[in-house]
N, C-alpha and C positions, 0 to 999 in steps of 0.2 A: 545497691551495688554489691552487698554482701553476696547475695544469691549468684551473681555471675561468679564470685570471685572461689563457690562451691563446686562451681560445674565443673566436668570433667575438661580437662585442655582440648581433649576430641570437636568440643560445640563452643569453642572461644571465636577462632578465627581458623577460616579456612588458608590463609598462607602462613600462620604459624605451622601447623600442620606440614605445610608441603615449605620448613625448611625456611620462609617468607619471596619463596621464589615463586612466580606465576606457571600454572599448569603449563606445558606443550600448545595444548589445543588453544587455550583462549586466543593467542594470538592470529593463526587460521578464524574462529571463529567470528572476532572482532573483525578483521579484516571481510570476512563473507558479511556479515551484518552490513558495514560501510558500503559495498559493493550492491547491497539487495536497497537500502536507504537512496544509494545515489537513483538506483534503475526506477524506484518506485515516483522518488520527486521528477525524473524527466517524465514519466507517463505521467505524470497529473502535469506539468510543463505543456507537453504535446495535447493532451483534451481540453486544460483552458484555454491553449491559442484556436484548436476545431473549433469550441463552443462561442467563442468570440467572434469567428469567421462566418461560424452561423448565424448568429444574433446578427452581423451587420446586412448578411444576404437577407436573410427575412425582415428589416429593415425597409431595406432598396428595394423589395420584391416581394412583399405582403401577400398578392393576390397568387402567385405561383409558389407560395412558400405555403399557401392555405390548400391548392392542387395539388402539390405532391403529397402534402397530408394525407390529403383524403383519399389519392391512386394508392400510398403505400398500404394505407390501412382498411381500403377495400380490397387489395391484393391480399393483406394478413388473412382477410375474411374469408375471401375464396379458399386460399392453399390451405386453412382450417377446416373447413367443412369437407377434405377429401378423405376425412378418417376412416 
């Protein structure tokens, strides 16, 4: 603890520094953080309910869940080979 107590006040704490008042921005930024957290959990919200919706369709429907496989990924094949 001695060593902290050498340091310059500059590398103690950053709101001793600014007075022990919080910067302008952190509040904007904190709020944009919340705002990008909320958007990111709904998009992982919204592809578990897809992936779920999928898994039950391929369920009920094995044998056309294994044809559209194979149309999509013969189609990948064709519109690849147009290089």
């Amino acid at each position: 603890m001695a060593a902290i107590d050498q340091m310059p006040t500059a590398y103690r704490d950053p709101d001793d520094a600014a007075g022990g008042t919080m910067p302008t921005g952190h509040f904007t930024r904190t709020t944009q953080d919340g705002e990008l957290l909320s958007r990111a959990r709904h998009a992982r919200d919204v592809g578990e309910r897809w992936a779920e919706r999928l898994r039950g369709t391929v369920r009920e429907n094995p044998l056309a869940a294994m044809a559209s496989a194979f149309a999509v990924g013969a189609l990948m094949v064709r519109l690849r080979g147009r290089d």
